[in-house]
N, CA, C and O atoms as a Tripos MOL2 file, in Angstrom:
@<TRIPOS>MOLECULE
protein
  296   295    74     0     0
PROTEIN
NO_CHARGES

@<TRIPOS>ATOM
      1 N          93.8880  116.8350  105.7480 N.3       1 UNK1
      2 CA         93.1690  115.6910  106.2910 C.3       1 UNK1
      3 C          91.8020  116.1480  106.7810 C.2       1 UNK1
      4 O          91.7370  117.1330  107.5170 O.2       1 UNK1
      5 N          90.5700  115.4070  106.3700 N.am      2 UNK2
      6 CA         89.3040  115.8400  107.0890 C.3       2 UNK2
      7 C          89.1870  115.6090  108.6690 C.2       2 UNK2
      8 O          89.4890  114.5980  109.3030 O.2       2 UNK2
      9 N          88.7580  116.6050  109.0470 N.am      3 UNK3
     10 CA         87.9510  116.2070  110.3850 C.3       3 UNK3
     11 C          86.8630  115.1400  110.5980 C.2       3 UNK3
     12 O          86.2890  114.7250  109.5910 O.2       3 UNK3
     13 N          86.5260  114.6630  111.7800 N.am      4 UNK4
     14 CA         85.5610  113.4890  112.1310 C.3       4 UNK4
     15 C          84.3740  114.5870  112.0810 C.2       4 UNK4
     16 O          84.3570  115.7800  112.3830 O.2       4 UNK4
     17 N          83.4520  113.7630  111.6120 N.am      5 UNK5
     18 CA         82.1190  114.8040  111.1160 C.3       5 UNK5
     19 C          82.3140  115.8920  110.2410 C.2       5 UNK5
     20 O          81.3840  116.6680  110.0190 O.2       5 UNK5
     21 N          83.2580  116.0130  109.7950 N.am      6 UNK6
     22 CA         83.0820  117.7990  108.8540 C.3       6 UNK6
     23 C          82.4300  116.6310  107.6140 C.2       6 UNK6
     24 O          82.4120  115.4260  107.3640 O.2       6 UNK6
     25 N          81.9780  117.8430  107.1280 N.am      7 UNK7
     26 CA         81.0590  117.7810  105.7320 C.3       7 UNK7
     27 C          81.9420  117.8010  104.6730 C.2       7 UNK7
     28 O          82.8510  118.6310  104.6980 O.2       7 UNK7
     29 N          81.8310  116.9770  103.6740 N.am      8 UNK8
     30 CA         82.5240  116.8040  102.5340 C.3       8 UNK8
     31 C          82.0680  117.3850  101.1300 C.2       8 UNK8
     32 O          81.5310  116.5480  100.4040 O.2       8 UNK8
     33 N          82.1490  118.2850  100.7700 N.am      9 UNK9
     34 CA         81.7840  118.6590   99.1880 C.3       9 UNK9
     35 C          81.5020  117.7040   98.1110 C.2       9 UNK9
     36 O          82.2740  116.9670   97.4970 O.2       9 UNK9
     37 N          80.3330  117.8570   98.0180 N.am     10 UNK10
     38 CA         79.8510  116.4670   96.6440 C.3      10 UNK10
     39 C          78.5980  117.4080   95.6530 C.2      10 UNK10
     40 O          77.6540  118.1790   95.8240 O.2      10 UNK10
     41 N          79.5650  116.5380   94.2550 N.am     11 UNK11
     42 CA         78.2750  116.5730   93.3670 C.3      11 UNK11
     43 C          77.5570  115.5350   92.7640 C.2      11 UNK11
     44 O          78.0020  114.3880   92.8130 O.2      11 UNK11
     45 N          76.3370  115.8320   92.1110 N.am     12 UNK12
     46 CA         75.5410  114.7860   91.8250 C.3      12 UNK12
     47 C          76.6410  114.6420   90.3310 C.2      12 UNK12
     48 O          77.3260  115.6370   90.0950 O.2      12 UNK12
     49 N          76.7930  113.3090   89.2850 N.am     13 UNK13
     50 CA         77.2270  113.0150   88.3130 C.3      13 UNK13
     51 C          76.3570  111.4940   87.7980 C.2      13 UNK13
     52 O          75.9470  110.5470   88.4690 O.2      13 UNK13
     53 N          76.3030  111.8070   86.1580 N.am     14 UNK14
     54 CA         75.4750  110.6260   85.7630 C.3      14 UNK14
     55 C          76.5620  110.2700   84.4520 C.2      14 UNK14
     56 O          77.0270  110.9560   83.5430 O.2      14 UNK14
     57 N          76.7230  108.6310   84.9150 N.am     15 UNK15
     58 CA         77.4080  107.5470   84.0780 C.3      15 UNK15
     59 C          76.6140  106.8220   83.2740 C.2      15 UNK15
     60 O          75.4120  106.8900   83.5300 O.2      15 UNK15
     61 N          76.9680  106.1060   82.3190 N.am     16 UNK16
     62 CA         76.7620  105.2020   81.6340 C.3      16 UNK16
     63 C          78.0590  104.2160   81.3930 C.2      16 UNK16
     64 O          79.1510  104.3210   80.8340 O.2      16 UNK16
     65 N          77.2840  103.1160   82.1780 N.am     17 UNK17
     66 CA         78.6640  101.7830   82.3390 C.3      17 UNK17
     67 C          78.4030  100.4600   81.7830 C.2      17 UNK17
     68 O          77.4340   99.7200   81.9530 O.2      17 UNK17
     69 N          79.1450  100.3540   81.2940 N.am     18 UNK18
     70 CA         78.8170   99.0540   80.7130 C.3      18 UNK18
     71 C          77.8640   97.8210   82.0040 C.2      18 UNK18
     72 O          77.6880   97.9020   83.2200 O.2      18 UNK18
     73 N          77.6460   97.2730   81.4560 N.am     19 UNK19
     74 CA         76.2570   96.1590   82.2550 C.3      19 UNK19
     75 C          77.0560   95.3730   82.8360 C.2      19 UNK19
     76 O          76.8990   95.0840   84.0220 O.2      19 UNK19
     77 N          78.3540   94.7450   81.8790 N.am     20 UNK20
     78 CA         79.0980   93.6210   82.8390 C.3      20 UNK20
     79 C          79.8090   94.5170   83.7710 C.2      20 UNK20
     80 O          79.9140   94.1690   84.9470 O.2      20 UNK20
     81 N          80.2000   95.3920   83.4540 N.am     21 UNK21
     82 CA         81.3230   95.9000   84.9620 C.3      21 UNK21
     83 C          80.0600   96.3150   86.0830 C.2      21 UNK21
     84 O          80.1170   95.8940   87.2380 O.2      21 UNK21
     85 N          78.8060   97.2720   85.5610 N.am     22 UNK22
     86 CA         78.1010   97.2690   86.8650 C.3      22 UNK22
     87 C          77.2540   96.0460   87.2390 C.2      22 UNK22
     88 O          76.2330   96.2520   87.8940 O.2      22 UNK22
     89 N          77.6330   94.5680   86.8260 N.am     23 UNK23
     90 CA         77.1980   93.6440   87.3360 C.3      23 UNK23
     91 C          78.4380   93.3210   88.4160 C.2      23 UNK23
     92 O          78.3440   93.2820   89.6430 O.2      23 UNK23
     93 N          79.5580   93.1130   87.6390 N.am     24 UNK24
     94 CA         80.9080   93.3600   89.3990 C.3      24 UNK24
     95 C          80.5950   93.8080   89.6160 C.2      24 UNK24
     96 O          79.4950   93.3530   89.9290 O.2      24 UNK24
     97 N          80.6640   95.0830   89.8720 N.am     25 UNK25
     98 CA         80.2980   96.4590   91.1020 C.3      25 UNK25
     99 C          79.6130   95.4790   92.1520 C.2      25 UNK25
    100 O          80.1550   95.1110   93.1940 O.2      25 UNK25
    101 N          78.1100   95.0430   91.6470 N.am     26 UNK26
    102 CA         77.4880   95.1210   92.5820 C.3      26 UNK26
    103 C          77.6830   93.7730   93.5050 C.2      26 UNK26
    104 O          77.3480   93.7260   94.6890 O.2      26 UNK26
    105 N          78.3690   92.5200   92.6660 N.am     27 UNK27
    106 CA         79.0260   91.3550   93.1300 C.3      27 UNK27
    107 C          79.4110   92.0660   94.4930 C.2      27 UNK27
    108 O          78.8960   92.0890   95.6110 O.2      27 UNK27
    109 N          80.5650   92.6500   93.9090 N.am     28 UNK28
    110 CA         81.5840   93.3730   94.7580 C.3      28 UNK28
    111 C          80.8670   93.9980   96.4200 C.2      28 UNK28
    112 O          81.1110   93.6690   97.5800 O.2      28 UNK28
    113 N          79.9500   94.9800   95.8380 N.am     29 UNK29
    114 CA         79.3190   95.3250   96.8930 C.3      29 UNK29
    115 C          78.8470   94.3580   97.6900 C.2      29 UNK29
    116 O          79.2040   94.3110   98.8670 O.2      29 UNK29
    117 N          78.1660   93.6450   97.2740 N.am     30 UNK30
    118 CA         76.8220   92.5710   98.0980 C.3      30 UNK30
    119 C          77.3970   91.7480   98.8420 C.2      30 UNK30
    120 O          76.7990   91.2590   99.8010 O.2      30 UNK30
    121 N          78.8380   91.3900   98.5080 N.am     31 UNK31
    122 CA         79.8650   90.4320   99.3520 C.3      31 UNK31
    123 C          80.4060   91.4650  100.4460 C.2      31 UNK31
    124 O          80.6160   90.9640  101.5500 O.2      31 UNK31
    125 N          80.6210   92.6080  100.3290 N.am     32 UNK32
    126 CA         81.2660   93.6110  101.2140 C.3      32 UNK32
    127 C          80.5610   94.0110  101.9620 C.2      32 UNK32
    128 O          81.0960   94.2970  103.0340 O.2      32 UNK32
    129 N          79.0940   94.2480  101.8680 N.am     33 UNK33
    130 CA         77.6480   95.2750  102.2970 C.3      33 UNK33
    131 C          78.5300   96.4000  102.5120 C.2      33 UNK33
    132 O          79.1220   96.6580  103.5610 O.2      33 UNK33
    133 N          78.5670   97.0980  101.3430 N.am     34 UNK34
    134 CA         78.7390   98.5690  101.3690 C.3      34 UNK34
    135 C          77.6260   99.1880  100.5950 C.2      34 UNK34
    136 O          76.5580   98.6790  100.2530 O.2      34 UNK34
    137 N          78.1100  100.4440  100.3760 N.am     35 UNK35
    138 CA         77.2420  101.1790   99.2120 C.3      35 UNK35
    139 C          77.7010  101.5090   97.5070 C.2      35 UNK35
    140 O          78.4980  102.4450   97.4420 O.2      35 UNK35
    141 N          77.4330  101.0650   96.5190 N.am     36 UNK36
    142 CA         77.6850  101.7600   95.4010 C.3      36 UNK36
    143 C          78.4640  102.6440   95.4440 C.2      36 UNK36
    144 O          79.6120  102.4460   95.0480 O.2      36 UNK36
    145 N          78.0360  103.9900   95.9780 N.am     37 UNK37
    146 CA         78.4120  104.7840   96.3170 C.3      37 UNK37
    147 C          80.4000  105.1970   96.7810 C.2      37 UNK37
    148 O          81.4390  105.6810   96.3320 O.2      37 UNK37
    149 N          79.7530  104.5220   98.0240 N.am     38 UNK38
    150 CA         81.0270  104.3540   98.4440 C.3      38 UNK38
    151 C          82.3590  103.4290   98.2620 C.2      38 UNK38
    152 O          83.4220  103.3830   98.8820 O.2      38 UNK38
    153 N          81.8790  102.7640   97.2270 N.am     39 UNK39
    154 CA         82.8310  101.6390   96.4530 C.3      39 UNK39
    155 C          83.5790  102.7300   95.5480 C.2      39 UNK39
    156 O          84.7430  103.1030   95.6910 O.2      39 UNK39
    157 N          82.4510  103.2540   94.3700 N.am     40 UNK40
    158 CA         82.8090  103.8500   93.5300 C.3      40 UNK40
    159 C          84.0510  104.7000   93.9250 C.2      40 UNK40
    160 O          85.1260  104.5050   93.3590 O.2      40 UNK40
    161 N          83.8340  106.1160   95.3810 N.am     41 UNK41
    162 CA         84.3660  106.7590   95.8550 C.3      41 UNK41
    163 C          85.5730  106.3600   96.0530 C.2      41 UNK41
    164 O          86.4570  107.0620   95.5610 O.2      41 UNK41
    165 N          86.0280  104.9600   96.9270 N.am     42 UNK42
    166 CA         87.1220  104.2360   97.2000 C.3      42 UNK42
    167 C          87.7540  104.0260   95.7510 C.2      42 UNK42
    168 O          88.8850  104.5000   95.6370 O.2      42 UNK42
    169 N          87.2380  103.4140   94.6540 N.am     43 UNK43
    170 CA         87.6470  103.1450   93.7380 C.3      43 UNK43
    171 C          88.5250  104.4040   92.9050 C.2      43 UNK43
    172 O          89.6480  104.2990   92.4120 O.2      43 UNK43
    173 N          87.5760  105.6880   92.9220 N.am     44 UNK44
    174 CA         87.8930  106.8710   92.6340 C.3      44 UNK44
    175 C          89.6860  107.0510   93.4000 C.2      44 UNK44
    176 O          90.8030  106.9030   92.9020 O.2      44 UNK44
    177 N          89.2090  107.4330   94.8070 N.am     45 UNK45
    178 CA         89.8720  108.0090   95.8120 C.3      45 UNK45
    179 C          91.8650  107.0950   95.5960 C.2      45 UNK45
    180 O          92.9480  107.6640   95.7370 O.2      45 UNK45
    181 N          91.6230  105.7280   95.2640 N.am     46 UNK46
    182 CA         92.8210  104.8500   95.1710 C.3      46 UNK46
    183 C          93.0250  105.5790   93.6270 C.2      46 UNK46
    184 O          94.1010  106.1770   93.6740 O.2      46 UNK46
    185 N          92.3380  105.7660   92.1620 N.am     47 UNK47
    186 CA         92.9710  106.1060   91.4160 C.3      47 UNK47
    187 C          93.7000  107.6490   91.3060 C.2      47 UNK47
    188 O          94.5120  107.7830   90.3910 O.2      47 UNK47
    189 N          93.4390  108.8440   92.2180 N.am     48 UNK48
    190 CA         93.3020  109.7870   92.2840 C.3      48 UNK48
    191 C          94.9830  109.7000   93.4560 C.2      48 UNK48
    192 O          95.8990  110.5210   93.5060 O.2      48 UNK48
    193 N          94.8570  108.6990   94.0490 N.am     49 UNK49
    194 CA         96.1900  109.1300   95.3390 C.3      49 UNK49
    195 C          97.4580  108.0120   94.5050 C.2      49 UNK49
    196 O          98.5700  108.5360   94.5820 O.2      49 UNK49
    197 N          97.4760  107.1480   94.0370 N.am     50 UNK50
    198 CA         98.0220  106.5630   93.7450 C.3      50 UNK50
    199 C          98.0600  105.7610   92.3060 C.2      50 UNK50
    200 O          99.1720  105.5870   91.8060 O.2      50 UNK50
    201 N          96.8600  105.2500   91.5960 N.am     51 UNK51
    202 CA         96.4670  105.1030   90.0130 C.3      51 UNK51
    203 C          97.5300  105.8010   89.0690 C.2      51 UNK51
    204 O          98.6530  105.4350   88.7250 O.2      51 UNK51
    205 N          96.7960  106.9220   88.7710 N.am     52 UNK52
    206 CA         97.4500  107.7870   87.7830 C.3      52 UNK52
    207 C          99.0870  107.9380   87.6550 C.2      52 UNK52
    208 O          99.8110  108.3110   86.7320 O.2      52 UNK52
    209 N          99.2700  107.6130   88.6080 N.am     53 UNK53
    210 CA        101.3530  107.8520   88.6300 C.3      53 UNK53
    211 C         101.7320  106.0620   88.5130 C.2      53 UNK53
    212 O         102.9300  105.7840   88.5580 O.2      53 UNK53
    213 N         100.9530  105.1590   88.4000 N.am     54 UNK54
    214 CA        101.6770  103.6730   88.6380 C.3      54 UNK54
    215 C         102.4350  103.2660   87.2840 C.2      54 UNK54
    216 O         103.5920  102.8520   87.3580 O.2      54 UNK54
    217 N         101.8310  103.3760   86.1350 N.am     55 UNK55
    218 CA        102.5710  103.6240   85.0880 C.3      55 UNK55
    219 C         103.8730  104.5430   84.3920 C.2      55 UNK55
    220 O         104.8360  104.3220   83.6580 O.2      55 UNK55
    221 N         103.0390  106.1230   85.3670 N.am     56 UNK56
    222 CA        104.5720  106.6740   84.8340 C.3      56 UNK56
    223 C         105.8080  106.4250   85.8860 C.2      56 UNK56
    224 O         106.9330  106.8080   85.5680 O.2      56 UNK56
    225 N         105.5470  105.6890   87.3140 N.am     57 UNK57
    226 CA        106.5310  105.3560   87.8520 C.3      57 UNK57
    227 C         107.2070  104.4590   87.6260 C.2      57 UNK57
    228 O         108.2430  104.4620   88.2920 O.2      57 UNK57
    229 N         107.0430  103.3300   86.6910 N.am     58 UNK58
    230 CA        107.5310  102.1870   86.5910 C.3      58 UNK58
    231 C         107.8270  101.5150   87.4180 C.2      58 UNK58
    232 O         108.9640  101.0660   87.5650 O.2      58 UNK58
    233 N         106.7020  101.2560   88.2710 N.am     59 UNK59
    234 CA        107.1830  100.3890   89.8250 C.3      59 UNK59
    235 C         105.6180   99.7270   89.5420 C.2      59 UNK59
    236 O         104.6250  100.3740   89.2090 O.2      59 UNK59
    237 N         105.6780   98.6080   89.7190 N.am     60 UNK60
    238 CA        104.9680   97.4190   89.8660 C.3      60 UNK60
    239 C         104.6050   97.1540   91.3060 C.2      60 UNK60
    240 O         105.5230   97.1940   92.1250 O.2      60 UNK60
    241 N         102.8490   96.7710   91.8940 N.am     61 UNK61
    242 CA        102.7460   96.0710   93.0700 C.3      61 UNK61
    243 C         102.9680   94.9070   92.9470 C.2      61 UNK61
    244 O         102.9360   94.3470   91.8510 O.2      61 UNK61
    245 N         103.2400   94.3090   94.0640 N.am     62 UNK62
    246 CA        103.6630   92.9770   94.2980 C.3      62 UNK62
    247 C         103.1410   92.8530   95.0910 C.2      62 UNK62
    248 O         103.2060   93.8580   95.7980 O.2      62 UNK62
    249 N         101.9790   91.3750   95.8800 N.am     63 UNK63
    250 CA        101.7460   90.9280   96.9030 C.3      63 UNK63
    251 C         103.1910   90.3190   97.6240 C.2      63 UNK63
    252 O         104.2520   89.9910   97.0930 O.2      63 UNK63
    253 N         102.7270   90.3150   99.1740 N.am     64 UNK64
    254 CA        103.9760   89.9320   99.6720 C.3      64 UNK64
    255 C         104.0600   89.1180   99.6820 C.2      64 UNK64
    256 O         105.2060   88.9230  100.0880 O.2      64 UNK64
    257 N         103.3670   87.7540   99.3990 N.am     65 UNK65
    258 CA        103.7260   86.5320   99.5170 C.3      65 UNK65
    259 C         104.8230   85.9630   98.2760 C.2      65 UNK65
    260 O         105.7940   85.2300   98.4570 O.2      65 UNK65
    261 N         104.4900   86.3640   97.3830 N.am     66 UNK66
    262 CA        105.3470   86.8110   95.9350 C.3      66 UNK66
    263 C         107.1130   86.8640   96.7050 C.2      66 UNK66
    264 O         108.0860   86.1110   96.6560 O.2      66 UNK66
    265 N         106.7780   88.3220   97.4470 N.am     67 UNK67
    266 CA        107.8120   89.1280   97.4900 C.3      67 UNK67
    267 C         108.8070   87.9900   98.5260 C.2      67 UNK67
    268 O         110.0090   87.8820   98.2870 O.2      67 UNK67
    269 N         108.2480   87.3070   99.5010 N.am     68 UNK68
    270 CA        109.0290   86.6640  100.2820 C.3      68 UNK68
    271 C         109.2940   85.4370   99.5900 C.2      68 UNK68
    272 O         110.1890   84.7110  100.0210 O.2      68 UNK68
    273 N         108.7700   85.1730   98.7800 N.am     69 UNK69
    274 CA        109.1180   84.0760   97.5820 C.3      69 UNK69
    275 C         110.6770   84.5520   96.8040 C.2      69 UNK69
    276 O         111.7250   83.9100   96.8630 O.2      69 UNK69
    277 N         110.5090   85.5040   96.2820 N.am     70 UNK70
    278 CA        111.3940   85.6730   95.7040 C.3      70 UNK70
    279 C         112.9560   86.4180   96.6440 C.2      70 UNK70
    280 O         114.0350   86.8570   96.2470 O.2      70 UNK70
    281 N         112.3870   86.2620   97.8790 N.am     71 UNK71
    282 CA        113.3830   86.6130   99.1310 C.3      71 UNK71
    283 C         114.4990   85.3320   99.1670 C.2      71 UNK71
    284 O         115.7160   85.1550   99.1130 O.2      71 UNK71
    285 N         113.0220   84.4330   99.3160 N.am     72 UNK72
    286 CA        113.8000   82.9410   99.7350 C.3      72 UNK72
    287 C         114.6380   82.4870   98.7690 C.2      72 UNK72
    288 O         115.0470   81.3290   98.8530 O.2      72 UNK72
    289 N         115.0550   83.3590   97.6400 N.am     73 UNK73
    290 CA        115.8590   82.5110   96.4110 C.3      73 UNK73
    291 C         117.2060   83.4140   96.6780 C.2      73 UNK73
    292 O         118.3270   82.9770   96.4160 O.2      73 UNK73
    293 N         117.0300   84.4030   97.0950 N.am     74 UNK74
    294 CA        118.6260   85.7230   97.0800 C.3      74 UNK74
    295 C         119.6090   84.8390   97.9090 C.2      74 UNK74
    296 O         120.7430   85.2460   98.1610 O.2      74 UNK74
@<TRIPOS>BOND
     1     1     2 1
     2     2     3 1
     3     3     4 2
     4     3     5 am
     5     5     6 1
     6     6     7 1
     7     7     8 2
     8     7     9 am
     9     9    10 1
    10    10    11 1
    11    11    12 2
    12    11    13 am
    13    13    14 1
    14    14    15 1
    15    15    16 2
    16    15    17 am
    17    17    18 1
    18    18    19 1
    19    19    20 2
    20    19    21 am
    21    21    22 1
    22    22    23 1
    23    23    24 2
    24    23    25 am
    25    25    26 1
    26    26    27 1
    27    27    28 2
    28    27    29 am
    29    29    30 1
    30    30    31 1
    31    31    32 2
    32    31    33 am
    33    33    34 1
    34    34    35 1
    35    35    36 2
    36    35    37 am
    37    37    38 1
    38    38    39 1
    39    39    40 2
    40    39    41 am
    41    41    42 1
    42    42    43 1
    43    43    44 2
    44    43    45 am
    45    45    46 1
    46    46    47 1
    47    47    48 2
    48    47    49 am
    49    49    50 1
    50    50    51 1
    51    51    52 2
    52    51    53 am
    53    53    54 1
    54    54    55 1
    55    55    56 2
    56    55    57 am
    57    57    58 1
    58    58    59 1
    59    59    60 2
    60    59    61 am
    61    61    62 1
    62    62    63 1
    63    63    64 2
    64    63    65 am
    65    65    66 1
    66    66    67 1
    67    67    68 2
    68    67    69 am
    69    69    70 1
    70    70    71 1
    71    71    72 2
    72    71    73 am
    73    73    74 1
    74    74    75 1
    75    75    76 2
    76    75    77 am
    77    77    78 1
    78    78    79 1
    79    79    80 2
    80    79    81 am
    81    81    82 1
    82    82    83 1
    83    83    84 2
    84    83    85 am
    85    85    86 1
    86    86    87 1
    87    87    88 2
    88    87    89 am
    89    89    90 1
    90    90    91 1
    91    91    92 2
    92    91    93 am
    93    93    94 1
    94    94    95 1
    95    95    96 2
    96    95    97 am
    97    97    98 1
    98    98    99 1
    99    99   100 2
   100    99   101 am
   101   101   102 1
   102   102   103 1
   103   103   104 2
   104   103   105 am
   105   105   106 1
   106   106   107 1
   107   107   108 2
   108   107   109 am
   109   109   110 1
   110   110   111 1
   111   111   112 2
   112   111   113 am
   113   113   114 1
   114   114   115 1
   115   115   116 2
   116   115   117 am
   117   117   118 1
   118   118   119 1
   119   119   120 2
   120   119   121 am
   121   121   122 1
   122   122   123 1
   123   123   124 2
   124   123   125 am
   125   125   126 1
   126   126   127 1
   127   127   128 2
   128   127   129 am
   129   129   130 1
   130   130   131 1
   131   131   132 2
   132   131   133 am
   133   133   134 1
   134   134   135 1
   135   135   136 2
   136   135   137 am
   137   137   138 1
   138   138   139 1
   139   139   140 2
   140   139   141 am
   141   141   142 1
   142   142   143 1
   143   143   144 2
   144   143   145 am
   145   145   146 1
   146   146   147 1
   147   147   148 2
   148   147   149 am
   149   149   150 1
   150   150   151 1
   151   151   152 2
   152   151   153 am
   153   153   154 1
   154   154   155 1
   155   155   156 2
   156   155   157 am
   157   157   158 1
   158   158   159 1
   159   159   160 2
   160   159   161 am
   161   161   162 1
   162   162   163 1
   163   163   164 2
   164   163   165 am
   165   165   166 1
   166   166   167 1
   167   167   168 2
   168   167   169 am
   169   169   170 1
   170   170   171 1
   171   171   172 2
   172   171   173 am
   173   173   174 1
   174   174   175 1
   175   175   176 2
   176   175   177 am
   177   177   178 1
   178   178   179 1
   179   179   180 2
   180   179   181 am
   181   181   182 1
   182   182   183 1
   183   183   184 2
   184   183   185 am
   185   185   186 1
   186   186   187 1
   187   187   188 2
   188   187   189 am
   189   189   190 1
   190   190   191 1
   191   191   192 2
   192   191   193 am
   193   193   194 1
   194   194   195 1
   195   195   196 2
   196   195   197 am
   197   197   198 1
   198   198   199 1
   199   199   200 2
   200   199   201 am
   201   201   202 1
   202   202   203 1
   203   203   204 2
   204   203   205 am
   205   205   206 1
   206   206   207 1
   207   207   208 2
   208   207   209 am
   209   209   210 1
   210   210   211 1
   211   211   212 2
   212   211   213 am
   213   213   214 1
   214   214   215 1
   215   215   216 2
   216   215   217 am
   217   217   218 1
   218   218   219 1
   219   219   220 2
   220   219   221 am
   221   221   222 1
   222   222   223 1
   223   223   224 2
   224   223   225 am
   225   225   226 1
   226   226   227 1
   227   227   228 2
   228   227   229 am
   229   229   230 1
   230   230   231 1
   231   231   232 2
   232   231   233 am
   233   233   234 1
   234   234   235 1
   235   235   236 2
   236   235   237 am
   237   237   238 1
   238   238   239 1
   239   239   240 2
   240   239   241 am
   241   241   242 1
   242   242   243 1
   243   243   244 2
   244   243   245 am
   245   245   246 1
   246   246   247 1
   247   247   248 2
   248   247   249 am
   249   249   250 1
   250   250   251 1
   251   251   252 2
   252   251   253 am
   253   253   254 1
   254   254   255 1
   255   255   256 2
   256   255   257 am
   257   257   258 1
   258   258   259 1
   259   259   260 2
   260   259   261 am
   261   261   262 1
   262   262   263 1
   263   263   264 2
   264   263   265 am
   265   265   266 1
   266   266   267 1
   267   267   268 2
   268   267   269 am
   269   269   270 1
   270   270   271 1
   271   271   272 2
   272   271   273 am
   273   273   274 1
   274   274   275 1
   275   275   276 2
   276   275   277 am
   277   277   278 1
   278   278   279 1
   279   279   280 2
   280   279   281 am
   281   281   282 1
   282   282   283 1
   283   283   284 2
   284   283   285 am
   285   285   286 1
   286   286   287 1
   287   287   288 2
   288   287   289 am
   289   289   290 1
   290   290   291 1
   291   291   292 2
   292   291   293 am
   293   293   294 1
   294   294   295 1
   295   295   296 2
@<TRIPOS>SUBSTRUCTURE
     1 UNK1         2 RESIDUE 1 A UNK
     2 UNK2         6 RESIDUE 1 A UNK
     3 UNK3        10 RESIDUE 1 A UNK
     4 UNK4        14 RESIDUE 1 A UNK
     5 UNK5        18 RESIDUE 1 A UNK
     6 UNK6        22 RESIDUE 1 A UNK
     7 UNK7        26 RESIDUE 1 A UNK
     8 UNK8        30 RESIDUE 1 A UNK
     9 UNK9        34 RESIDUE 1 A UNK
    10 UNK10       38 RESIDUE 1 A UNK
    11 UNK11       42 RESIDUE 1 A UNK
    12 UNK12       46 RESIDUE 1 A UNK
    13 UNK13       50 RESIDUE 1 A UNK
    14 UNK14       54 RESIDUE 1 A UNK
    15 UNK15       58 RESIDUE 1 A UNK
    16 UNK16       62 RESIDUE 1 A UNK
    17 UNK17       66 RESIDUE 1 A UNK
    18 UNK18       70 RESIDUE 1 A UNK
    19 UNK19       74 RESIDUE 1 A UNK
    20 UNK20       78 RESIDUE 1 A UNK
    21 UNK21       82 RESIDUE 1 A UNK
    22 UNK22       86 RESIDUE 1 A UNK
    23 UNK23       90 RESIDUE 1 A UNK
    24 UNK24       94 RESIDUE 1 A UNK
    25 UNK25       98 RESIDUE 1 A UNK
    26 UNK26      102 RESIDUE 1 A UNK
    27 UNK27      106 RESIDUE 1 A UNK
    28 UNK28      110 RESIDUE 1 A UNK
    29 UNK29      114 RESIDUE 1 A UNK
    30 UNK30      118 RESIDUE 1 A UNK
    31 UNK31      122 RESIDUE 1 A UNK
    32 UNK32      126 RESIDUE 1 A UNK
    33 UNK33      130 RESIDUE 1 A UNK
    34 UNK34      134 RESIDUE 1 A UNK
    35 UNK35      138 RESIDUE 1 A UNK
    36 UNK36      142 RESIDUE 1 A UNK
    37 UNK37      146 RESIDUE 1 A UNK
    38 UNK38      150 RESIDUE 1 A UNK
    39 UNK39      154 RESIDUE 1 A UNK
    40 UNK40      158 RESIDUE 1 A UNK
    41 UNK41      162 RESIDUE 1 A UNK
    42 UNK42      166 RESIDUE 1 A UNK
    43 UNK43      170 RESIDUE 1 A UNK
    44 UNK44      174 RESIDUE 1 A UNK
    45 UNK45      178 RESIDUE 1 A UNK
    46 UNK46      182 RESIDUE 1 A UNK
    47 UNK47      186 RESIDUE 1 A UNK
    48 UNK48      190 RESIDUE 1 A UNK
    49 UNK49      194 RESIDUE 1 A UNK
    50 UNK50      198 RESIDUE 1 A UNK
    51 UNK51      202 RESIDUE 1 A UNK
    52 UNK52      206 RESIDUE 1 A UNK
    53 UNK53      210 RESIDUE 1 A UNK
    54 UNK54      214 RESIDUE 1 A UNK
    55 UNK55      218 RESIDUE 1 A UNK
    56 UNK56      222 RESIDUE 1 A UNK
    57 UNK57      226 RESIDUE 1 A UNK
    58 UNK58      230 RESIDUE 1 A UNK
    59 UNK59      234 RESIDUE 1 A UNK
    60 UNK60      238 RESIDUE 1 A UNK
    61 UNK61      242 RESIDUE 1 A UNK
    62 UNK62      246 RESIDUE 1 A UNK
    63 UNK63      250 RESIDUE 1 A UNK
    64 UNK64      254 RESIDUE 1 A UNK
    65 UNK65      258 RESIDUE 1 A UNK
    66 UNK66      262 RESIDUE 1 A UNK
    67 UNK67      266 RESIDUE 1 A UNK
    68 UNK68      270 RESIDUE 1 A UNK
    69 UNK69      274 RESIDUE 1 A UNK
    70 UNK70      278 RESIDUE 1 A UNK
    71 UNK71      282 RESIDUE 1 A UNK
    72 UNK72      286 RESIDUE 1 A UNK
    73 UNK73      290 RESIDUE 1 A UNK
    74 UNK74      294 RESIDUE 1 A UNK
């Protein structure tokens, strides 16, 4: 786990993205006021802790409103 204030290791990296997805992005951002940056990172950071295994786990998210939906029928 990082410390509050420690310094984080970064490198510079250059993309080429399609126009419509970095037109979301920035939707995305401008409704949030974040940074590019730090969207991307979040975006990264969720596929990196959890992404990559959702398929080979065969477990599906579910919002909970769903989930208590399908409570109320058992």
């Amino acid at each position: 786990m990082e410390n509050i204030g420690e310094k984080k290791k970064q490198k510079n990296i250059t993309f080429r993205i399609d126009e419509y997805i970095l037109d979301e992005l920035y939707n995305e951002i401008n409704t949030n006021s974040i940074s590019l940056n730090s969207f991307i990172n979040s975006i990264l950071i969720r596929y990196v802790k959890w992404g990559r295994y959702e398929k080979k786990s065969n477990i599906m998210p579910i919002v909970s409103p769903v989930v208590k939906e399908l409570y109320y029928y058992l």
